[in-house]
C-alpha positions in Angstrom: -11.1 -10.7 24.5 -11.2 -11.7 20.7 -13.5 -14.7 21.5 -16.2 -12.3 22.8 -15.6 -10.0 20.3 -16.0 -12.5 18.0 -19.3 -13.9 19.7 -20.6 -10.4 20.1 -20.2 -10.2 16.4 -22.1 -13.4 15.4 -25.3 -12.4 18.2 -25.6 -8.9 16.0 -25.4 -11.0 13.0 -28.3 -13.0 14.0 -30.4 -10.3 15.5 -30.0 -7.4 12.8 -30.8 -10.7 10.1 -34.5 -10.6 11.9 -35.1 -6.6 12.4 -33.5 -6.4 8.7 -36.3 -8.2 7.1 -39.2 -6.0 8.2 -37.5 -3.2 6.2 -37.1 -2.2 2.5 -33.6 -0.9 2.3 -31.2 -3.1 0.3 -27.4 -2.7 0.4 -26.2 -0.4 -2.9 -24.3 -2.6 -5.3 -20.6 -2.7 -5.8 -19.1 -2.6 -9.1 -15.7 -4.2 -9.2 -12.9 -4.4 -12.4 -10.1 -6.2 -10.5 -11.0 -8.9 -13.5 -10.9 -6.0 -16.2 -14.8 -6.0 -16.5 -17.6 -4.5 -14.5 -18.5 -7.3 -12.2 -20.9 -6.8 -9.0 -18.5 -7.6 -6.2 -20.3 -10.5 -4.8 -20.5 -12.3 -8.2 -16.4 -12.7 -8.3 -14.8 -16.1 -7.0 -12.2 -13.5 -5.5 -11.4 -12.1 -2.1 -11.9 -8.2 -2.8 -12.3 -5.6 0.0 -13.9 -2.2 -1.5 -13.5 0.9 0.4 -16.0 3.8 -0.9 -14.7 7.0 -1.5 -17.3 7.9 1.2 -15.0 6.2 3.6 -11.8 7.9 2.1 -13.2 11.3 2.2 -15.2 11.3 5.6 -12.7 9.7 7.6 -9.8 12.2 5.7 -8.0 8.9 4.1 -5.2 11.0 2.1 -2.5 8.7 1.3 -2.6 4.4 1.5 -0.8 4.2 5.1 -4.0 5.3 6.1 -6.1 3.1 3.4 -4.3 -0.2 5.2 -6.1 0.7 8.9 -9.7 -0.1 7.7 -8.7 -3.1 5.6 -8.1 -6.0 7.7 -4.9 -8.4 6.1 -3.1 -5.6 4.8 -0.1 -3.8 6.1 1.6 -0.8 5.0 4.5 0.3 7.0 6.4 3.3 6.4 10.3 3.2 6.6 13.1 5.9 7.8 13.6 6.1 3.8 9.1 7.0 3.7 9.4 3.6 1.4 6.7 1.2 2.1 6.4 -2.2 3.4 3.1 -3.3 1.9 2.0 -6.9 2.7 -1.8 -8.8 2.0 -2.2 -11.6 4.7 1.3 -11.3 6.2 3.2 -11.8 2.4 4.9 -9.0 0.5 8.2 -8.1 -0.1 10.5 -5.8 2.1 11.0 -2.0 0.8 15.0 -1.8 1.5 16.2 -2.4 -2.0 14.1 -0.2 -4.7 15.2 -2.3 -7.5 13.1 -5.3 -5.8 10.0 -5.7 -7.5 6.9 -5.5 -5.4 4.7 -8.7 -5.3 1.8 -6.8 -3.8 0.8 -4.6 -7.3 -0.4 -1.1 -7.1 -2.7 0.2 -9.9 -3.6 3.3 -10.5 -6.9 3.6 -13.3 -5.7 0.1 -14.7 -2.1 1.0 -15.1 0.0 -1.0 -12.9 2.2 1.4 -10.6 4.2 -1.4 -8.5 7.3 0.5 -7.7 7.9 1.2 -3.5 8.4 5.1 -4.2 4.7 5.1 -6.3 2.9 4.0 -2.7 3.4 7.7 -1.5 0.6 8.0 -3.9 -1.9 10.8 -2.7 -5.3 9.5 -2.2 -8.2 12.1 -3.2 -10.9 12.3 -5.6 -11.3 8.9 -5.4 -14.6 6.6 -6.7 -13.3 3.6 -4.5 -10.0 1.2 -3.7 -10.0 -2.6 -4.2 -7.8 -4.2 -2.1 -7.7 -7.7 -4.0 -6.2 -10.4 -2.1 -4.5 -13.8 -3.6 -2.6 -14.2 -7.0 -3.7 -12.6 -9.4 -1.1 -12.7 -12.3 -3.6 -14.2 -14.4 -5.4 -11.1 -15.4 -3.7 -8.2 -14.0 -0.1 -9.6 -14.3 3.2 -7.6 -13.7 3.8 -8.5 -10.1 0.1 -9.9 -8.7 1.6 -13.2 -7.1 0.6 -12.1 -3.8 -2.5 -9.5 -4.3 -3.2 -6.2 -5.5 -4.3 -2.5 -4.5 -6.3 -0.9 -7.3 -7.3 3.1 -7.3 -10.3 4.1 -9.1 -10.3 8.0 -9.8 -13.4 9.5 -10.4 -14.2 9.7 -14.1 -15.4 13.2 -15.8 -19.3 13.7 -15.3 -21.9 14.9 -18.0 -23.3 17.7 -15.6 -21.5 20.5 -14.2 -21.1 20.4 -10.8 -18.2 19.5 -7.9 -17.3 19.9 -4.2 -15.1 21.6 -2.1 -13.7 19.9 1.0 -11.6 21.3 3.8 -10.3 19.9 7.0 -8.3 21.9 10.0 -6.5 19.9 12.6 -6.4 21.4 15.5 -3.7 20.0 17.6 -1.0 20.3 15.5 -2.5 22.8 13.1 -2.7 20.9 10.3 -4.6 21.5 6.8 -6.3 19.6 4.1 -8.3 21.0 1.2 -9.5 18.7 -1.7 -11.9 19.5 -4.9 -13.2 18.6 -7.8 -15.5 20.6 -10.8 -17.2 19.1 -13.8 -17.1 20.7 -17.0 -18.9 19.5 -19.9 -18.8 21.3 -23.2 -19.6 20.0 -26.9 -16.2 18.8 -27.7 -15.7 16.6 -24.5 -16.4 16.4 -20.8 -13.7 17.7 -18.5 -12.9 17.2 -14.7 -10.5 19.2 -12.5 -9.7 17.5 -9.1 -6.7 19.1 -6.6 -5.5 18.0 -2.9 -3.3 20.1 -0.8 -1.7 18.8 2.2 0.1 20.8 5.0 0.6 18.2 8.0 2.2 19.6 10.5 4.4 17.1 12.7 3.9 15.8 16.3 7.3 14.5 17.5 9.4 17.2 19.3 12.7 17.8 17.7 14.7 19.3 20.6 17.8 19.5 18.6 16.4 21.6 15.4 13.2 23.3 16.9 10.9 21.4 14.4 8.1 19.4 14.4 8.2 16.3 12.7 7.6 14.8 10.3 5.6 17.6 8.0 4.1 16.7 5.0 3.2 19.0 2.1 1.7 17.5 -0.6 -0.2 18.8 -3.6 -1.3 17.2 -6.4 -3.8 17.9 -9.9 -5.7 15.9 -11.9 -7.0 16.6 -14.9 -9.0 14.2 -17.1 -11.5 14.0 -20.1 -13.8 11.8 -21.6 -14.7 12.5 -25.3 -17.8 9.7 -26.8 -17.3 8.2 -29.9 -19.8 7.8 -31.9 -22.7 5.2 -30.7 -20.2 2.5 -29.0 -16.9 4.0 -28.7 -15.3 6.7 -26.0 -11.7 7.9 -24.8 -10.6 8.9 -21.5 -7.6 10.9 -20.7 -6.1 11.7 -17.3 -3.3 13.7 -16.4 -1.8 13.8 -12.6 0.9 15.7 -11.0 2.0 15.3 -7.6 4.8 17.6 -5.6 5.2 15.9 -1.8 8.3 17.2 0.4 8.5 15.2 3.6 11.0 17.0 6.3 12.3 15.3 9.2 11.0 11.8 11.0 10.0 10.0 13.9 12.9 7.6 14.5 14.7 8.0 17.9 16.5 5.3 20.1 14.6 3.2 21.6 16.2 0.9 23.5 19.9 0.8 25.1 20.5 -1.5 27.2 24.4 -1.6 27.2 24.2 2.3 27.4 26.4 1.7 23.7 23.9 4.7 22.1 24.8 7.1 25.3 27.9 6.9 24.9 27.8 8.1 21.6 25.6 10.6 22.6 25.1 12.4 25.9 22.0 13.6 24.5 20.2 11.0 23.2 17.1 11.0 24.1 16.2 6.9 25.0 12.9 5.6 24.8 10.1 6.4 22.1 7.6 9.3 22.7 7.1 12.4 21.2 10.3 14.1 22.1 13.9 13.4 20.2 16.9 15.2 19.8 18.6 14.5 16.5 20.6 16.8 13.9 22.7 16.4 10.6 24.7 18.8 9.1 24.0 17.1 5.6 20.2 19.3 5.3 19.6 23.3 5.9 17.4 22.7 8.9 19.3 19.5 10.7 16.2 17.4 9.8 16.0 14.4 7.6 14.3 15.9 4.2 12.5 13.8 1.3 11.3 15.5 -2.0 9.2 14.2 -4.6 7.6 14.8 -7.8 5.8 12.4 -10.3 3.9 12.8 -13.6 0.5 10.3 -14.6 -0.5 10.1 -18.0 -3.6 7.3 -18.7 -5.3 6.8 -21.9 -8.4 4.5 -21.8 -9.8 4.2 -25.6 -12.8 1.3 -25.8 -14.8 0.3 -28.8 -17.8 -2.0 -29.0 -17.0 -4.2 -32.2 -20.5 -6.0 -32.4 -20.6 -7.3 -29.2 -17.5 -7.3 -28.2 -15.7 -4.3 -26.9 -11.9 -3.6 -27.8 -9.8 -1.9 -25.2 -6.3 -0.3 -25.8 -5.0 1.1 -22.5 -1.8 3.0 -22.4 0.3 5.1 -19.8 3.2 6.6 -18.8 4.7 7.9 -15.6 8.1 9.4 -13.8 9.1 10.8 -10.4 12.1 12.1 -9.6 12.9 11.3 -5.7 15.7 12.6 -3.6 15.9 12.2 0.2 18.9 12.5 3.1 18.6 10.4 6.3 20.0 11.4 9.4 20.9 7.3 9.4 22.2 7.8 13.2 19.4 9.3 14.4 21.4 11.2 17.1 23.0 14.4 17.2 26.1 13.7 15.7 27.2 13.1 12.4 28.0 9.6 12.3 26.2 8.3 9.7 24.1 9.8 7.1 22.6 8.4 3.7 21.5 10.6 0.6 19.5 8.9 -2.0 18.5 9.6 -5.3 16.0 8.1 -7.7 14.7 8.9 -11.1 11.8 6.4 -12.7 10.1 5.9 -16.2 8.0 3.8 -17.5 5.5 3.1 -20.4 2.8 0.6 -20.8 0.4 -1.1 -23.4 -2.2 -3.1 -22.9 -4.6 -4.4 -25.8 -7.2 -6.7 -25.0 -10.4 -7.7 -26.5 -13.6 -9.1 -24.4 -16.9 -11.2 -25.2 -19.9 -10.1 -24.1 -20.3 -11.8 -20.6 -23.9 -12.6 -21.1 -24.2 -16.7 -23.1 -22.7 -19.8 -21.8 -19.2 -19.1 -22.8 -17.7 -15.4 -22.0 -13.7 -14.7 -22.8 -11.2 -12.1 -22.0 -8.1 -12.3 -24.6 -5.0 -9.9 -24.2 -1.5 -8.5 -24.6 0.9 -6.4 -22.7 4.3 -4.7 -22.6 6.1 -2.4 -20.2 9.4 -0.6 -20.5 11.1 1.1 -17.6 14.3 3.0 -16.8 15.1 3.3 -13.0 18.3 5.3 -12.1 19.5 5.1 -8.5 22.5 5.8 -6.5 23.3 6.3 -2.6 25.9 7.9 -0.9 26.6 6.8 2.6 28.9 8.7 4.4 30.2 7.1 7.9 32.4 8.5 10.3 32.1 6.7 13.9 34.9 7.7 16.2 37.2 5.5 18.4 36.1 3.7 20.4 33.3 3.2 17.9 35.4 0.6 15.6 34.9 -2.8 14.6 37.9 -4.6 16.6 40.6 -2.3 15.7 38.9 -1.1 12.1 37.8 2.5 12.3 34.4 2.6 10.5 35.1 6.1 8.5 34.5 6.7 5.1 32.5 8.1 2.3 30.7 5.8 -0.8 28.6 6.3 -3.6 26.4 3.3 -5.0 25.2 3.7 -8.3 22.4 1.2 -10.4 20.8 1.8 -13.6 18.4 -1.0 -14.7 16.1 -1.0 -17.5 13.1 -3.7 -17.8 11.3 -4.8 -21.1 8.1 -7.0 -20.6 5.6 -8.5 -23.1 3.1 -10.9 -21.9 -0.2 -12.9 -23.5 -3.1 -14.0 -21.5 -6.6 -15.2 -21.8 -9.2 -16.1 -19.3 -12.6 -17.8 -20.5 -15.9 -18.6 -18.5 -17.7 -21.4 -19.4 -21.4 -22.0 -18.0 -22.2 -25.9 -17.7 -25.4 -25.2 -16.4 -27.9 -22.3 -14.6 -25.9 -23.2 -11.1 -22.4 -24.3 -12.6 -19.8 -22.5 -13.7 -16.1 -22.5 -14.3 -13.3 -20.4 -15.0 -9.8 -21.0 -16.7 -6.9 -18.5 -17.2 -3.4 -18.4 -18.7 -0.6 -15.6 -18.6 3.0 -16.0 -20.2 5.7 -13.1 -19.7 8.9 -12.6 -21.2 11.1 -10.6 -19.3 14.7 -9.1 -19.5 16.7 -6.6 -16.7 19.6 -5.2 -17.3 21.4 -3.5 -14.9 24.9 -1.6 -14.4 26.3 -1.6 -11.3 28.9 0.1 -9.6 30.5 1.8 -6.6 33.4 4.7 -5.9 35.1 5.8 -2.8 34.4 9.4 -2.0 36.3 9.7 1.4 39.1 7.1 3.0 39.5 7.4 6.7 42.8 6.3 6.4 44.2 2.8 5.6 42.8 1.1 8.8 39.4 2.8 7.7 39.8 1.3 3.8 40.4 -2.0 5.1 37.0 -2.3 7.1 35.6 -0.5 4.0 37.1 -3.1 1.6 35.5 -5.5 3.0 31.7 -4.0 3.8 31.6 -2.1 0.8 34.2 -2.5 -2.0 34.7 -0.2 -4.9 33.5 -2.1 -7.9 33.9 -0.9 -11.5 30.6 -0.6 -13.6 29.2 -4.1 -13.9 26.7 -5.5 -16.7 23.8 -7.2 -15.1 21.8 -9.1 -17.2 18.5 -11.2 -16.9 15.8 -12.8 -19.0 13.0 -15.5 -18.0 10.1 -16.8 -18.9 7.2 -17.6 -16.5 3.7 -19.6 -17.2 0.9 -18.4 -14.3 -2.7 -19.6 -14.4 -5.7 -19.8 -12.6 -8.9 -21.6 -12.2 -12.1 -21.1 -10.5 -15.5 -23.0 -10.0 -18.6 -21.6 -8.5 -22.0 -22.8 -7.6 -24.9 -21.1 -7.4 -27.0 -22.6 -4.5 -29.5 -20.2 -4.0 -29.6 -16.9 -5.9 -29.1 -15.2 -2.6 -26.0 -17.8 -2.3 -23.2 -18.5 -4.1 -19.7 -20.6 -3.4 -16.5 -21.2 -4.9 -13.3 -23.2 -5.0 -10.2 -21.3 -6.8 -6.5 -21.8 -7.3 -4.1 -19.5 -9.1 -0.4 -19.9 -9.8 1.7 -16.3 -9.9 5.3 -14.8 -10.3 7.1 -12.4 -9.2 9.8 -11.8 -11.5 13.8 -12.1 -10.3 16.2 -9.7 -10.5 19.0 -7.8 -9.1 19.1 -5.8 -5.8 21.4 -3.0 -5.2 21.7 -2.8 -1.5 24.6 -5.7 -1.5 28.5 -5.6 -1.1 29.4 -6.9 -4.6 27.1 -7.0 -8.1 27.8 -11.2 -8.0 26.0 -11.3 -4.9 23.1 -8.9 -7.0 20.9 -11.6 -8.7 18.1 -13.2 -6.9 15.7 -15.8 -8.3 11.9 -15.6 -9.6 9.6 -16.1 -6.5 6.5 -18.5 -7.2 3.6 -18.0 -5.7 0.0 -20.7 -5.3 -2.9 -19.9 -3.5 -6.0 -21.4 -2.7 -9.4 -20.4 -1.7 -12.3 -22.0 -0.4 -15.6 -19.1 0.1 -18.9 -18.2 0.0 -20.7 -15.0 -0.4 -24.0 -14.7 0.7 -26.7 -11.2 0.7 -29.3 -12.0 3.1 -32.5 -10.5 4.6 -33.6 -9.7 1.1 -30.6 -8.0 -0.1 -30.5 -6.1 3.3 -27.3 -7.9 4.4 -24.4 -9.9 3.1 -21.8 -12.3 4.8 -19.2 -13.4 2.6 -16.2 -15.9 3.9 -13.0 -17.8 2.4 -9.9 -20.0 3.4 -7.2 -19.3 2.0 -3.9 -21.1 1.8 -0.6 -19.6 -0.1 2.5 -21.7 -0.5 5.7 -19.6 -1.8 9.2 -20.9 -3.2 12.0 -18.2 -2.8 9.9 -15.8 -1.0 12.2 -12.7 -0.6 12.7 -11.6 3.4 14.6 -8.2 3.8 16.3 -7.6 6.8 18.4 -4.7 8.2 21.6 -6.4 9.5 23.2 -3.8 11.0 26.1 -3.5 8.1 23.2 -3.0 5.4 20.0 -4.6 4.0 20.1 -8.5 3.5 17.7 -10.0 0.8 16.9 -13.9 1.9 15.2 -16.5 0.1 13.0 -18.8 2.0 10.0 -21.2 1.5 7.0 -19.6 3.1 3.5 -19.7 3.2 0.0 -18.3 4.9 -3.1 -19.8 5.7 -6.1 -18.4 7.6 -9.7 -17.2 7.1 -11.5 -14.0 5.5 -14.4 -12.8 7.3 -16.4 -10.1 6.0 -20.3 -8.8 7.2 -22.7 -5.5 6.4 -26.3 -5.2 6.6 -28.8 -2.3 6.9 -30.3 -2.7 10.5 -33.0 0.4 9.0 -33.2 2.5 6.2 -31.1 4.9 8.9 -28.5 2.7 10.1 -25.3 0.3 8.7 -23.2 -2.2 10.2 -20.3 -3.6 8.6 -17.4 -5.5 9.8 -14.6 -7.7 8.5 -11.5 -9.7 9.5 -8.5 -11.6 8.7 -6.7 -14.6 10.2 -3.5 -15.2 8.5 -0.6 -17.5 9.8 2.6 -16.6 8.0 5.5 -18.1 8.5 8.7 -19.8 7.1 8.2 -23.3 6.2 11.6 -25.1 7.4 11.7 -22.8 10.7 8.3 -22.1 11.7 9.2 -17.9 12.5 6.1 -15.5 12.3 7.1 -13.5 9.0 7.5 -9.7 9.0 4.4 -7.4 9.1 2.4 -10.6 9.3 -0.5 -10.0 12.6 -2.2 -13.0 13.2 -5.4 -11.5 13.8 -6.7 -8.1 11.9 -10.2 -6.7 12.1 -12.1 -3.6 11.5 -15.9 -2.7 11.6 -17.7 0.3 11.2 -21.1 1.8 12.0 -23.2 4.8 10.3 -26.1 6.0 12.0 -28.8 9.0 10.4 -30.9 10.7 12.6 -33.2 13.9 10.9 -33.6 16.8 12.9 -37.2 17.4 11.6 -37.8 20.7 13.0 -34.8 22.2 10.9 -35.1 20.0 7.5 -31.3 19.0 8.2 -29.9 15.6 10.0 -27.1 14.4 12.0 -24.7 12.1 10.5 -22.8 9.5 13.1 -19.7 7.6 12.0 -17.4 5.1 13.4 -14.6 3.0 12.2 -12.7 0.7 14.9 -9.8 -1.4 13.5 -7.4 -3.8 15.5 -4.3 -6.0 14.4 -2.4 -8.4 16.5 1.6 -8.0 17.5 4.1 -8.1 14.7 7.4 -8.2 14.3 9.4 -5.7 11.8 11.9 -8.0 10.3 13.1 -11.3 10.4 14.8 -13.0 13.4 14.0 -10.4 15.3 13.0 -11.3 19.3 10.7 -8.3 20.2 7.6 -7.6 18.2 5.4 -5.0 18.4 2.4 -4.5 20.1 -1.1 -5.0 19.2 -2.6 -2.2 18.2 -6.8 -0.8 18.3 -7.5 2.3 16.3 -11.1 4.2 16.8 -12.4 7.0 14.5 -15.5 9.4 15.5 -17.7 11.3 13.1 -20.1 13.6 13.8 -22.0 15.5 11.3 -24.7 18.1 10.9 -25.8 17.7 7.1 -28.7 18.5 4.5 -30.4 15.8 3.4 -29.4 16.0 -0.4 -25.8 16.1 0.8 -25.5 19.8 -0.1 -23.0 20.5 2.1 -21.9 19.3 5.9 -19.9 20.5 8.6 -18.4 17.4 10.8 -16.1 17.1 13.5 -13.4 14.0 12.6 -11.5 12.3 15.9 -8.7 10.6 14.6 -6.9 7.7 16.9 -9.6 8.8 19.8 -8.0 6.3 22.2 -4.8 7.7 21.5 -2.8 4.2 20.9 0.6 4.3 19.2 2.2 1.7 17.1 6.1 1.7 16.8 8.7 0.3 14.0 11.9 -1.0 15.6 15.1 -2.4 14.2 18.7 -2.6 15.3 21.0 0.3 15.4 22.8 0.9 12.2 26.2 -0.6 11.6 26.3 -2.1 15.3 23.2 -3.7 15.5 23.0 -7.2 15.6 26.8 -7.4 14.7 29.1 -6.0 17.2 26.2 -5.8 20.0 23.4 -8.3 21.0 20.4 -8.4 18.7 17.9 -6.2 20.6 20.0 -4.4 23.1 20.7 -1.4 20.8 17.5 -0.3 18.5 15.9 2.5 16.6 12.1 2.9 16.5 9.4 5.5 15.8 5.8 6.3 17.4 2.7 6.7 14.9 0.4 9.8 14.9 -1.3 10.5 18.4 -5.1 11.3 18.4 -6.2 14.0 16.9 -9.4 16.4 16.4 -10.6 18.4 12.8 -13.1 20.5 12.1 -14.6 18.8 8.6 -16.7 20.9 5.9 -18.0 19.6 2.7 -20.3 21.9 0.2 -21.4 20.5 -3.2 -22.3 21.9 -5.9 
């Protein structure tokens, strides 16, 4: 099936090359900063995909679960605990342990965002997303080893004017409404952006009456620009974001040994869109996750001849608290309550050449301080028979971790030109870093001493424990392109990254806490190519990424392990578009990644050998009326996958199709659409052992947990500018 698809995809390649020509149309150009200047996309000796905020808004692309269906090579995977596993060509790290840095970064305007909890992000008054693939510490630093996910917002315009966007879902009566107004005045130019969110759920909660999961989610976004004088300006933003998450997806899925039955009559085995699961821990008997953040961005540049000078500051918090019903049944076995509160504050000073001459550079300095307080209390109380041997599990526990992080790093990058076809690129990034953390954990309920000694031993009260780390890491990079035709232009890159060490706080003891600094190479080999007079454009890269200590979580049925293991990926980016006519656009993209541990060969987590996604725009005017219809389509497919490590049953393969029909004015006015979401109605599922049991009393894979994605679904779209 993939070979044909694969043929069918190089025969339109071939044939839109030769209608392309006969027309004028060229493809817009696509500004890029993932190397902190503004850089036409094709002109980068980088893997970047670009989604326009065209894509994000049509399609109704709110948060970046959705973001990773069109982007072929990335994965973002939501967890019972809503924490994301976010991997680029099957590498990232595992979302159990929120003191674990990520080494996929998230950037939000320029400021780097990398924590799990900041990836419930809402996405909305966008300009565009790069999804930027490789190491990258060079240049963007803090956490890049692997790749990087950077959201543009749209910057304040000169004009008044905005929009007004509304979506209704019919199915499961859900809402979405999104804005933004310009306001310039003579002391600065002002923009007010909002999203509101009320998703309804569509899994069947017989025990509570709900429908879950429901999302609300509304966030604000106000920002300015202020010129000054003839070569300077400052932009300020301001975000704030309430989400509140109630209930999940997660229900048994398989039992085999009838273990979860037993437990529970009632259990409802097997995953679809019914479950039947309660905890006493929440008013309504659902799981429940609150959260609300604060984003504060200050972008001041200066042109100093011609050079430009750059100060970049920020500062953001959330406060997160969440309860999962950890059992997933209708008992109260075992429930977890979490609670995190986050800081941080960044600086960033950096000063660039022009980039026109032989020799361009890019010279810089950073520092980030953070506070993350965290603490879980897991409360467990499994009746007999439900022991380990004789060891009742019963008993109450509250984990607490404090960890504060102080950065400062240098880096430079410079371009040198040896001739009009030749040029190369060198970079250098050195961070210090120090974590410390405090560590501890009390009893809050015994079971009785039969209880306490099982609880000893899984997890220990431990008195307040310093944790303390500091290293030092060198990353670099260096690139060389060729210009073969100025239609034409290859490369050959390497780049070294880290992803700093630390301490996790889902272990039994704080000794067992500290992990090591995970080292990340890649290697590319591409080409990107516009053809047909600028009508078309086929770009290409192998890739190969070789990691020391690359971090593997995996839910062991008594808790989360962390692992350390040599890994590495290797495959091929494939990425086309091209305007058939002045009326109609083809693009398409894919990713090949092998990922797997070095000594034992296993596929890695979230790592689909094959990922792909294309899309097709067509404009047809309805003369007669002045107005036109608008057709859209986005079809993505990834391979199987498995969820964690060791495990024996992956899940499926899974094709995705979006439909867009619109009836619009030609100046884009305004538009009223009808959005089909999932249209084949395919379902993806998460799986892992069952808590406490899995994969330690029972056989790996005869006892597991899993959850269904969102079935299709059908909106009414409308869109009026102004």
């Amino acid at each position: 099936m993939f070979n044909r698809a694969i043929g069918s995809l190089a025969l339109c390649l071939v044939t839109t090359s030769i209608y392309a020509q006969a027309y004028a149309p060229v493809l817009e150009e696509v500004l890029v900063t993932a190397q902190k200047r503004v850089e036409n996309v094709q002109d980068i000796p980088v893997t970047i995909n670009v989604v326009a905020a065209q894509q994000l808004d049509h399609f109704s692309i709110r948060n970046t679960a959705d973001l990773a269906e069109s982007v072929p090579g990335l994965t973002i995977q939501p967890t019972p605990q809503n924490l994301a596993q976010v991997a680029i060509r099957g590498l990232g790290t595992g979302s159990a342990s929120e003191s674990l840095d990520q080494s996929v970064g998230l950037f939000v305007d320029g400021i780097w965002s990398g924590r799990v909890r900041d990836f419930q992000a809402a996405l909305f008054d966008v300009e565009r997303v790069e999804v930027i693939k490789g190491t990258q510490n060079t240049l963007l630093g803090k956490n890049t080893s692997l790749g990087a996910l950077s959201i543009i917002s749209t910057p304040p315009g000169e004009n008044f004017g905005g929009y007004l966007q509304g979506n209704y879902e019919t199915r499961f009566d859900s809402h979405y409404l999104t804005g933004a107004v310009n306001l310039p005045t003579a002391l600065g130019f002002y923009r007010l952006a909002f999203n509101a969110v009320e998703e309804e759920g569509y899994v069947d909660n017989k025990a509570t009456g709900a429908e879950v999961p429901e999302r609300e989610q509304t966030t604000l976004r106000l920002s300015a620009l202020y010129p000054l004088g003839d070569s300077g300006a400052l932009r300020l933003t301001y975000e704030y974001d309430d989400l509140h998450i109630t209930g999940d997806s997660f229900q048994p899925d398989q039992d085999s040994l009838g273990f979860i039955r037993a437990m529970d009559p009632s259990a409802d085995i097997g995953l679809d869109t019914d479950k039947y699961a309660v905890t006493s821990y929440s008013r309504g008997g659902d799981a429940d996750d609150e959260q609300k953040s604060q984003r504060v961005v200050g972008l001041y540049e200066q042109g100093i001849g011609d050079h430009t000078l750059t100060f970049l500051s920020g500062w953001s918090e959330y406060d997160n608290d969440r309860l999962t019903d950890t059992d997933f049944l209708s008992v109260d076995y075992l429930t977890s309550v979490f609670s995190s509160d986050y800081e941080q504050f960044t600086q960033e000073i950096r000063l660039a050449s022009p980039d026109e001459g032989h020799i361009d550079y890019l010279l810089g300095i950073y520092y980030h301080d953070s506070r993350l307080d965290y603490t879980n209390v897991t409360d467990s109380a499994f009746p007999p028979p439900f022991t380990v041997g004789p060891l009742p599990v019963d008993s109450a526990s509250l984990l607490s971790y404090q960890q504060d992080t102080k950065i400062f790093s240098a880096f430079a990058q410079t371009g040198i030109e040896l001739n009009e076809r030749w040029r190369v690129a060198l970079g250098l990034r050195y961070t210090e870093e120090s974590k410390d953390g405090l560590w501890a954990r009390e009893r809050l309920r015994s079971g009785g001493l039969l209880a306490d000694v099982l609880a000893d031993l899984l997890s220990p009260v431990v008195p307040a424990t310093d944790l303390q780390r500091n290293e030092y890491n060198l990353d670099g990079s260096f690139s060389l392109q060729v210009e073969l035709s100025p239609q034409l232009m290859a490369y050959a890159s390497w780049a070294s990254g880290s992803k700093s060490g630390g301490f996790s706080n889902n272990v039994a003891l704080p000794s067992e806490a500290e992990f090591d600094t995970e080292k990340a190479e890649t290697s590319e080999l591409g080409m990107k190519w516009q053809f047909a007079g600028g009508a078309g454009l086929l770009n290409a890269a192998l890739f190969y990424t070789d990691i020391e200590d690359f971090q593997v979580v995996s839910f062991v049925g008594t808790g989360f392990l962390t692992s350390t293991v040599p890994a590495r990926s290797r495959g091929v980016e494939l990425e086309t578009r091209w305007l058939v006519s002045a009326d109609v656009e083809l693009g398409a993209s894919a990713t090949y990644a092998d990922a797997q541990e070095k000594d034992s060969g296993l596929q890695l987590p979230y790592a689909p050998e094959w990922s792909a996604a294309t899309d097709v725009s067509w404009t047809l005017p309805v003369t007669t009326a002045g107005l036109e219809w608008r057709l859209e389509a986005s079809l993505s497919y990834r391979d199987k996958q498995y969820q964690q490590r060791l495990e024996t049953s992956p899940d499926d393969s899974l094709t995705l199709l979006d439909l867009r029909v619109a009836l619009a004015e030609p100046d884009g006015k305004w538009q009223l659409a009808l959005l089909a979401r999932n249209l084949l109605d395919e379902s993806s599922s998460f799986g892992f052992d069952f808590p406490f049991f899995g994969g330690q009393v029972l056989p790996a894979g005869s006892t597991t947990i899993g959850s269904v994605s969102r079935p299709r679904t059908l909106a009414v779209q409308g869109l009026y500018r102004f």
